[in-house]
C-alpha positions as CSV (number, residue, x, y, z in Angstrom):
1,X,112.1,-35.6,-6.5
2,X,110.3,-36.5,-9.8
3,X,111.9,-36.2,-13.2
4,X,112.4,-32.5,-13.5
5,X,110.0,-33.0,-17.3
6,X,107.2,-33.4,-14.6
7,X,104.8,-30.9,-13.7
8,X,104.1,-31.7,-10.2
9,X,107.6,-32.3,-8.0
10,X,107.9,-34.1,-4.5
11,X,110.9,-32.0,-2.5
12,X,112.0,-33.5,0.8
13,X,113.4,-30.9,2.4
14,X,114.5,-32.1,5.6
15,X,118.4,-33.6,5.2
16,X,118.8,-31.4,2.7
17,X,118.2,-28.3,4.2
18,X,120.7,-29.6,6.9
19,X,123.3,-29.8,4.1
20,X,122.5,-26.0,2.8
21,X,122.8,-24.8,6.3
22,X,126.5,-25.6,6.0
23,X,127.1,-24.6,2.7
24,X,125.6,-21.2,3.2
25,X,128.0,-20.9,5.7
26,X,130.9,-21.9,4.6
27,X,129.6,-18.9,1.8
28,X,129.5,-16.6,4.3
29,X,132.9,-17.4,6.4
30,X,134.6,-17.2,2.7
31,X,133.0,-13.8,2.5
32,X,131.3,-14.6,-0.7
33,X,127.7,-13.3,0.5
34,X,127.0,-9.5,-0.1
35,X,123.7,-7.9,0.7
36,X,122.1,-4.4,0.4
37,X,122.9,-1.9,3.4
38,X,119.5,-0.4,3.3
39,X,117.3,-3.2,2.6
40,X,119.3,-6.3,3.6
41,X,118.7,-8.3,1.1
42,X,120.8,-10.4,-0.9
43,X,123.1,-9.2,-4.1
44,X,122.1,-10.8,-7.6
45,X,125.7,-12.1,-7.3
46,X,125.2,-13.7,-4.1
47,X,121.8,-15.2,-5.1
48,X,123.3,-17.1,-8.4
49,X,126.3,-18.1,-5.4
50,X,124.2,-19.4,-3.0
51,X,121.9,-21.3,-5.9
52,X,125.0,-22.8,-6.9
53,X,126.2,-24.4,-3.5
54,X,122.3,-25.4,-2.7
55,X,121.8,-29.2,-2.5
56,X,119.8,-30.2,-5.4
57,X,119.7,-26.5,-6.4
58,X,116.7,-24.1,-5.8
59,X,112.9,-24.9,-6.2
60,X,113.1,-23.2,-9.7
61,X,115.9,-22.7,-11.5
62,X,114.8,-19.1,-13.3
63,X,113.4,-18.1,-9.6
64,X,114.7,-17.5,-6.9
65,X,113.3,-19.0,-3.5
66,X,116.2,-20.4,-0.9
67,X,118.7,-18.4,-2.7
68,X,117.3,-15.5,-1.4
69,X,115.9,-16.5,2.2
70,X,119.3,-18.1,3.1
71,X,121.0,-14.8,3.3
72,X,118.6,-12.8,4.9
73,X,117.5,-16.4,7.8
74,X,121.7,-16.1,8.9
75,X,120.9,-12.2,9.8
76,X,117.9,-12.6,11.5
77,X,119.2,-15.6,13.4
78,X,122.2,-13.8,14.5
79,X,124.6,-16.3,12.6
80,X,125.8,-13.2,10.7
81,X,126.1,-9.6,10.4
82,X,126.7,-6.8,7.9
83,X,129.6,-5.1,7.4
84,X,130.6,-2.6,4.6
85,X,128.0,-4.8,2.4
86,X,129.2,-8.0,3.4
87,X,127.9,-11.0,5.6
88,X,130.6,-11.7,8.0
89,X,129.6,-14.8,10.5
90,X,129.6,-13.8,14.0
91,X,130.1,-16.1,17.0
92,X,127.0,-17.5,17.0
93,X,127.7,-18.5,13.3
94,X,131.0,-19.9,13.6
95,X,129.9,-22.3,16.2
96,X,127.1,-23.3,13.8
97,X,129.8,-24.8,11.5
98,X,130.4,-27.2,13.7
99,X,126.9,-28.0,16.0
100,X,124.1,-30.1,15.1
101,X,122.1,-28.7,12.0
102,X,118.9,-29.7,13.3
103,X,119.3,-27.0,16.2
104,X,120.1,-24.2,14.2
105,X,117.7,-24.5,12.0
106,X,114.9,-24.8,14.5
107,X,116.6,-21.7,15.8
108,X,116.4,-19.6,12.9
109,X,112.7,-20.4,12.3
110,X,112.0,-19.1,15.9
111,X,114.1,-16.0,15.3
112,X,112.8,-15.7,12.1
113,X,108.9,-15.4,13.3
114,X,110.5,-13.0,16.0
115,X,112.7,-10.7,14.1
116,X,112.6,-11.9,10.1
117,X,114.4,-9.2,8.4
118,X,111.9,-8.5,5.4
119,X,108.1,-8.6,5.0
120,X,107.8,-11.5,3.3
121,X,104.2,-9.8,1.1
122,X,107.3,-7.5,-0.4
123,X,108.1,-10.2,-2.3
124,X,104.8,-10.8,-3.8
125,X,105.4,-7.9,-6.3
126,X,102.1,-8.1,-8.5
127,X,100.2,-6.5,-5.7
128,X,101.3,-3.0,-5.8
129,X,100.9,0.0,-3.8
130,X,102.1,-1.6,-0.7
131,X,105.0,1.2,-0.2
132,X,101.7,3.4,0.5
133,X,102.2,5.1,3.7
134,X,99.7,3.2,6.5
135,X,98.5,0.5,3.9
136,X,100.1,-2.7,5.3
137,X,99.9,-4.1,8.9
138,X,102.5,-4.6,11.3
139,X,104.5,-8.0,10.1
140,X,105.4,-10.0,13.4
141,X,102.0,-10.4,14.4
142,X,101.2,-11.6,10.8
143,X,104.2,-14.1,10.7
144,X,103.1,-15.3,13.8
145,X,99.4,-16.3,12.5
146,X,101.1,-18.6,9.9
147,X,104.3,-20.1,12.5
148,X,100.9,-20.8,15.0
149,X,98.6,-22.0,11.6
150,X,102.0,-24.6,10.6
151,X,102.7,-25.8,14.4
152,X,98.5,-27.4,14.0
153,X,99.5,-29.3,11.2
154,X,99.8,-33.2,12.0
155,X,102.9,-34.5,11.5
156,X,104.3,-36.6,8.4
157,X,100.4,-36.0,6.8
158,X,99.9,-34.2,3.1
159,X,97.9,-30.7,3.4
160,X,96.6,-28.9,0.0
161,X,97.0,-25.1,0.4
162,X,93.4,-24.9,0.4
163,X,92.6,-26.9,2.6
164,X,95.3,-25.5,5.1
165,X,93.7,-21.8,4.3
166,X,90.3,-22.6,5.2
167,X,91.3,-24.5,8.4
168,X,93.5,-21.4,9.4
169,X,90.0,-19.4,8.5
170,X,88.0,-21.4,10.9
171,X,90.7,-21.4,13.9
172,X,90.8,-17.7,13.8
173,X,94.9,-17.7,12.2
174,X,94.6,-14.5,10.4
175,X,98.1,-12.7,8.6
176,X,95.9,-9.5,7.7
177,X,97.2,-7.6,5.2
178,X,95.9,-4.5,4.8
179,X,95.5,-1.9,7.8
180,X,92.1,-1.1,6.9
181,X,88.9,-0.7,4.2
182,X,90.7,2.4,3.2
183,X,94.1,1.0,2.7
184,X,92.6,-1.9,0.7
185,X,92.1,1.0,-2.2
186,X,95.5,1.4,-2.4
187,X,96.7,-1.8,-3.1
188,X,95.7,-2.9,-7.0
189,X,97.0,-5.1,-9.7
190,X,98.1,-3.3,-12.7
191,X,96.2,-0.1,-12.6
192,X,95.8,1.9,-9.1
193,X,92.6,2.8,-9.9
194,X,90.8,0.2,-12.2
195,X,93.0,-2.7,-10.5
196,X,92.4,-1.5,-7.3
197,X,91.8,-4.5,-4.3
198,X,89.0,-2.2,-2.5
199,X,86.4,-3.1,-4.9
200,X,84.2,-5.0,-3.2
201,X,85.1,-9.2,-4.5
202,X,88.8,-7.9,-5.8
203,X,90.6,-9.0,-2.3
204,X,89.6,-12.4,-1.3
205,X,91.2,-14.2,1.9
206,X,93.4,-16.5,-1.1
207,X,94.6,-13.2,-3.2
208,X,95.9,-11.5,0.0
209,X,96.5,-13.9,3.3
210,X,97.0,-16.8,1.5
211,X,99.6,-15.6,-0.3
212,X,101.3,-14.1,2.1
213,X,101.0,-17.3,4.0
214,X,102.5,-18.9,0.8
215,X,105.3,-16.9,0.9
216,X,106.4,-17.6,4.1
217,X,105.8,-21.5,4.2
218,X,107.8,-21.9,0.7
219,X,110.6,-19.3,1.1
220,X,111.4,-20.0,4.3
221,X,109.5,-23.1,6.8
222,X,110.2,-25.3,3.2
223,X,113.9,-23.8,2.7
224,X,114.6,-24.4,6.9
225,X,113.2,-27.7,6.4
226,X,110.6,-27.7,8.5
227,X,107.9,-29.1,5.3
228,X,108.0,-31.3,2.5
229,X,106.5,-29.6,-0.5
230,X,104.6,-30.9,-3.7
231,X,105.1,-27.6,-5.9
232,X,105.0,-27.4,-9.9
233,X,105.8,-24.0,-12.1
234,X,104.0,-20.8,-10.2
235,X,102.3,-19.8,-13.9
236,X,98.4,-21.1,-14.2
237,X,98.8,-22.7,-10.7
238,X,96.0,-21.1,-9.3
239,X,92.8,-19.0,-10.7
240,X,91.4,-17.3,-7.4
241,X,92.6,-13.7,-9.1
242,X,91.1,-13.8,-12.4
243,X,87.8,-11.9,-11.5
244,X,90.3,-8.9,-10.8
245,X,90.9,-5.9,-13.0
246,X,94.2,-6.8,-14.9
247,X,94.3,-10.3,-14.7
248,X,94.5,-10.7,-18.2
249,X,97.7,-9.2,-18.1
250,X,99.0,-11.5,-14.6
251,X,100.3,-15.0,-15.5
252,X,100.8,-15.6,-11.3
253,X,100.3,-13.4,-8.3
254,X,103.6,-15.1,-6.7
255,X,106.5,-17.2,-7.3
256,X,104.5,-19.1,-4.5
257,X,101.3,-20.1,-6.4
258,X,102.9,-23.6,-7.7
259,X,102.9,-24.9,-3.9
260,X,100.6,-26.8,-3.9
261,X,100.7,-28.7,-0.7
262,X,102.8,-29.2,2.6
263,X,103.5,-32.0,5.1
264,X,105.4,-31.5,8.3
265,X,108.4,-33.3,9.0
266,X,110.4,-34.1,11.9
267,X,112.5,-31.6,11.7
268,X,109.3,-29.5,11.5
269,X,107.9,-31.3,14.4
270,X,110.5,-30.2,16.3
271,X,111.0,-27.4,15.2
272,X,107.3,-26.0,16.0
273,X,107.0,-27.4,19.4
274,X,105.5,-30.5,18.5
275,X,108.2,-33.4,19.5
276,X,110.8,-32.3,22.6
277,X,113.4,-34.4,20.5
278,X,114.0,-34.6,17.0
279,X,113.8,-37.8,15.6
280,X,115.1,-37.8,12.1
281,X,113.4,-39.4,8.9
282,X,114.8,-42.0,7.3
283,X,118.3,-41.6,5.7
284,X,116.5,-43.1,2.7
285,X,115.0,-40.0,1.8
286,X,118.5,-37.5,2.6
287,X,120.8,-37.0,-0.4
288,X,123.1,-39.5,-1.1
289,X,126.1,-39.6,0.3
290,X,128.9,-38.4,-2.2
291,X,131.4,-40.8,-1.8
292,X,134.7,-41.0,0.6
293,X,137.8,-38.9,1.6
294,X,141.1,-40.1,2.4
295,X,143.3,-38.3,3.9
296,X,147.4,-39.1,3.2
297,X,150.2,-39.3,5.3
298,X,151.7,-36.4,2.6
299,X,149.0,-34.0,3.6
300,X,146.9,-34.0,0.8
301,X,143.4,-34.8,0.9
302,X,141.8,-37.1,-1.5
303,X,137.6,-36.9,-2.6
304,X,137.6,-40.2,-3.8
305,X,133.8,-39.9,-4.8
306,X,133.2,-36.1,-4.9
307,X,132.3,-34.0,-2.3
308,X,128.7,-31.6,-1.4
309,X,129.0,-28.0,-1.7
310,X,130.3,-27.3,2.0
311,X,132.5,-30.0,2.2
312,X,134.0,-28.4,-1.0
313,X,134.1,-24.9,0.5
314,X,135.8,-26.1,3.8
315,X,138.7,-27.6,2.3
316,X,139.0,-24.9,0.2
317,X,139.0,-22.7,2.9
318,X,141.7,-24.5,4.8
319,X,144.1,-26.1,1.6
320,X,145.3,-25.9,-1.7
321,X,143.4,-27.2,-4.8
322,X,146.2,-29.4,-6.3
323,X,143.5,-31.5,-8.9
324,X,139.3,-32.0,-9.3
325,X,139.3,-33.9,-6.4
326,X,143.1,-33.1,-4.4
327,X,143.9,-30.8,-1.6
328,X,147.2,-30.0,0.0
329,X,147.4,-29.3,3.6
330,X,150.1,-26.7,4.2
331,X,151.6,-25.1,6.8
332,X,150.8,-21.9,5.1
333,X,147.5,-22.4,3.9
334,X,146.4,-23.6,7.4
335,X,147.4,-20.0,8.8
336,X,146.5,-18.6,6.1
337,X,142.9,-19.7,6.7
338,X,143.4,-18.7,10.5
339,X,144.6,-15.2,9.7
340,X,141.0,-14.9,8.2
341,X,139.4,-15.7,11.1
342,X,138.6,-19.4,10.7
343,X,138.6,-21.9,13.8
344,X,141.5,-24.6,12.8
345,X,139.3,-26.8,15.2
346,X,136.2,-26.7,12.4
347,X,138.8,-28.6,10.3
348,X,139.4,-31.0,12.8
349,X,136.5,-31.4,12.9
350,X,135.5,-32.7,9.8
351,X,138.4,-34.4,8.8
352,X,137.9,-36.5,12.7
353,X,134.5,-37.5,11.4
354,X,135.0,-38.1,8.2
355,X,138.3,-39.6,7.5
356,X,139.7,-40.7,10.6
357,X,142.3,-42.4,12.0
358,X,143.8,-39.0,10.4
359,X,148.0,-40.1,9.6
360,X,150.8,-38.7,12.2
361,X,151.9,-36.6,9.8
362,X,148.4,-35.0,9.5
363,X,148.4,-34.5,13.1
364,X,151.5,-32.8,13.4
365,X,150.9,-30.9,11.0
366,X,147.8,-29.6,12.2
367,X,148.7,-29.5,15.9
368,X,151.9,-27.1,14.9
369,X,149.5,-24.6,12.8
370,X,147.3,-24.3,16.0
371,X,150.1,-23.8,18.4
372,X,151.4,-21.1,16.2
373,X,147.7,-19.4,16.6
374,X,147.9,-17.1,19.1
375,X,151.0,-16.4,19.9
376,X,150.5,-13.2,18.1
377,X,147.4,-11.4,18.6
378,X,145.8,-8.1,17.6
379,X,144.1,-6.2,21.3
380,X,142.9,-3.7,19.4
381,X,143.4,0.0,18.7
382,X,145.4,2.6,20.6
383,X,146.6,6.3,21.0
384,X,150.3,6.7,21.2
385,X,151.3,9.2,23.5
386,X,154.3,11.4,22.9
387,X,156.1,12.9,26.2
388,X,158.2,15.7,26.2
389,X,161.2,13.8,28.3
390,X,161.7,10.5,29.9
391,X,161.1,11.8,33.3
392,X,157.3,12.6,32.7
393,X,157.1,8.9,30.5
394,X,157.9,7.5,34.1
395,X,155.9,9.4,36.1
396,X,153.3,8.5,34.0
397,X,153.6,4.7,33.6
398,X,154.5,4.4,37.3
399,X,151.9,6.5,39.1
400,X,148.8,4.8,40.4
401,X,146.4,6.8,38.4
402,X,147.7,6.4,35.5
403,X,149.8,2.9,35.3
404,X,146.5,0.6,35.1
405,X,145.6,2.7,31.7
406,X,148.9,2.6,29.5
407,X,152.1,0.6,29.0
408,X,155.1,2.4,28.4
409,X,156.8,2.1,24.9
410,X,160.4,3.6,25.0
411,X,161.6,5.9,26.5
412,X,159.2,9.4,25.7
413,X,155.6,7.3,24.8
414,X,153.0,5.5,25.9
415,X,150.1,3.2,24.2
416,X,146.8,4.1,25.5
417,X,144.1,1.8,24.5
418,X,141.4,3.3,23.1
419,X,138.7,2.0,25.6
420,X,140.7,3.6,28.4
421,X,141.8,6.9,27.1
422,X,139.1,9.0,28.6
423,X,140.1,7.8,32.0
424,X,143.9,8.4,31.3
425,X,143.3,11.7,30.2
426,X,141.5,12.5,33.2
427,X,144.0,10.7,35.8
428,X,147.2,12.9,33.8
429,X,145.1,16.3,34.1
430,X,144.7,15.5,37.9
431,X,148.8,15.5,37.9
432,X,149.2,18.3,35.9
433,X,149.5,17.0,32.7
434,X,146.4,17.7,30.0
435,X,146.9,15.4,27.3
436,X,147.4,17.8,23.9
C-alpha cells in the first residue's frame, strides 16, 4: 500500500484476507462478535473489534467496510450462527480454524452470491426510500449479475470501474434495482419529491447499478480477497450524481465511490471458476511475516518478534498472558479453553507448524489435557422421573418397552432423555402407568 498521505492507495488483498479469515475467527470462537437479532448485522462494538484484529486495518479508518462484511460473510457461509445476539462458530467454523484459507474463502463468496445475509444497496444510504413496499428487486438474481460480471474479468489485469460498468452493459450483466418505472419515483436523494430518481435523467445505470455493483465488489469480493483494489477517500470520487436534485447537499452516494478500479487475483481466479487450482501470488506481496515463537520446555510460549491478530487471539484462548510477548501453558488454562468448546487439536496445530520440535514437557503437557477431555461429557437434557416404590422403578427399567428409553437412578427414579420421553410415556401408559 502507498503512504497513507496519498490520495490514491494500492491494497492487495489476497494473503491478507487469508490472515483476517483467522482472526475473525478466533473473534468469534472467543465470543467477542455480537450482531443484531432482527437484522443480523454487526454491533458497533464488534465493528471497532473486528477493525482492530484486521491485518493492516480496514479500507478507511472512519468507515467501515471489512469490519462490517466479516460478520455478516461467517453467517451466510455457515461458519457461524446466532445465538441470544452472539456469533457462536458452528462445525463448519471450527474446522475452518484449522483448513486451508484459500478454500474457505472461495466458499464464502459462493454462499455469499447464494444466500448473502443483507442487500448490499441497504448500505448505500443516500438513496432513500428503498424500505418502500415493492420498490427494490429481488437480490440474488442481482448479486449474481455482478459474481457472473467479476468471473469475466482477466486475471492479474487492472479494470477502472467504468470501464468494467460499460462492459457489464454490453454483455447483458444487469443488478436492476428498482422493480419498475413506478418504483423509480420512490427512490430520491434528499427530498421524496424534488429528489426523486423517476425524473427522467435522475437514475442513470452509474447512480443505481453501478453502485450497487460497487458495493458488493469493495465490501465483500475485495474484503474475501478475491480483487486487488486502487481506492482513495469516497468524497468527490465520482460526479455522475450531480445533475440530481440535492446534490449540492451529497458529498458521495457511497462509501464505495473512492474504488476506483479492480484486478483479479489468484485467489479470485479460483475463486470464480477461472483456475481449478489456486496458485498463490507471490509471498512478496503477503504481509510480512511477524517474527518467531519459541516454545520452552517450562510451558511458556515466547513471541520473539510479535505476533498477527489471530495468532494473538489463539494463544490467548488457550494460555495465560504472563508479559507483551509470554504465554503460560497450564493445565488449567488448557481445559479451561476446552470447557468453552475449543478443539485442543487447533492448538496443536499451530504450535506443530509454527514452533516445532515442541519440548517433552510441552507434549505431556498437552497430551494429559486432551486425555482428560471427554471423560466427562454433558448428553444433554432429561426428565427425572419419580416412582411411587422401588417395585414399579424395576418394572420400568427392566421391561422391553420401556428399558431402551430410561436408565434407572436409585432406587424410585428414572432419567428420561428428553428426545425419548414421548415414546416412554407411551410404552408406561401401555403398562398401566400414565406418566403424571
Amino acid at each position: 500500500m502507498t503512504s497513507e498521505h496519498d490520495e490514491h492507495r494500492v491494497r492487495t488483498t489476497e494473503h491478507e484476507a487469508q490472515a483476517n479469515l483467522k482472526a475473525v475467527l478466533q473473534l468469534c470462537a472467543a465470543g467477542r462478535l455480537r450482531c443484531s437479532e432482527k437484522t443480523l448485522r454487526p454491533s458497533a462494538a464488534t465493528v471497532k473489534a473486528v477493525a482492530e484484529a484486521l491485518s493492516g486495518g480496514d479500507f478507511y479508518a472512519e468507515e467501515p467496510i471489512a469490519s462490517f462484511a466479516w460478520p455478516l460473510l461467517l453467517q451466510a457461509g455457515g461458519l457461524a450462527e446466532l445465538t441470544s445476539g452472539k456469533l457462536a462458530l458452528t462445525a463448519r467454523g471450527r474446522a475452518a480454524l484449522t483448513k486451508p484459507a484459500h478454500d474457505t474463502l472461495a466458499l464464502l463468496w459462493r454462499r455469499w452470491l447464494s444466500r448473502g445475509v443483507i442487500d448490499e444497496f441497504s448500505r448505500v444510504e443516500a438513496i432513500k426510500g428503498q424500505r418502500a413496499a415493492n420498490v427494490l428487486t429481488a437480490v440474488k438474481p442481482r448479486r449474481a449479475q455482478v459474481g457472473a460480471a467479476l468471473a469475466t474479468c482477466a486475471p492479474g489485469e487492472w479494470t477502472d470501474v467504468d470501464t468494467l460498468f460499460r462492459t457489464m452493459r454490453k454483455a447483458g450483466h444487469d443488478p436492476r434495482i428498482a422493480r419498475s418505472e413506478r418504483a423509480l419515483w420512490k427512490l430520491y436523494l434528499e427530498d421524496p419529491e424534488y429528489g426523486s430518481l423517476g425524473y427522467d435523467g435522475f437514475h442513470n445505470w452509474e447512480l443505481l447499478q453501478g453502485r450497487y455493483t460497487l458495493a458488493v465488489l469493495f465490501e465483500y469480493a475485495a474484503v474475501l480477497g478475491l480483487i486487488d483494489v486502487d481506492h482513495r477517500p469516497p468524497v468527490g470520487a465520482r460526479d455522475d450524481y450531480r445533475d440530481n436534485w440535492g446534490a449540492d447537499w451529497t458529498d458521495c452516494i457511497s462509501r464505495y465511490d473512492g474504488l476506483l478500479a479492480l484486478r483479479l487475483n489468484p485467489l479470485g481466479a479460483h475463486a470464480t471458476g477461472q483456475t481449478a487450482t489456486y496458485l498463490p501470488a507471490s509471498v512478496d506481496t503477503a504481509p510480512k511475516s511477524t517474527g518467531g515463537l519459541k516454545v520452552l520446555p517450562n510451558h511458556d510460549v515466547v513471541a520473539l518478534d510479535g505476533l498477527d491478530p489471530a495468532e494473538t487471539l489463539l494463544l490467548d484462548a488457550f494460555a495465560e498472558r504472563t508479559g507483551d510477548r509470554v504465554w503460560a501453558l497450564t493445565s488449567a488454562s488448557l481445559l479451561a479453553a476446552a470447557d468453552t468448546g475449543r478443539d485442543l487439536a487447533e492448538l496443536r496445530h499451530y504450535l506443530d507448524a509454527t514452533a516445532a520440535p515442541l519440548p517433552q514437557t510441552v507434549t505431556t503437557l498437552l497430551a494429559d489435557a486432551a486425555r482428560r477431555v471427554g471423560q466427562v461429557r454433558d448428553t444433554g437434557p432429561v426428565h427425572l422421573i419419580e416412582c411411587a416404590d422401588p417395585a414399579v422403578a424395576a418394572l420400568l427399567a427392566t421391561d422391553r418397552r420401556t428399558r431402551t428409553h430410561c436408565a434407572r437412578l436409585g432406587e424410585r427414579h428414572l432419567a428420561v432423555p428428553l428426545d425419548k420421553l414421548p415414546a416412554f410415556r407411551k410404552s408406561a401408559l401401555a403398562q398401566g402407568y400414565p406418566v403424571g
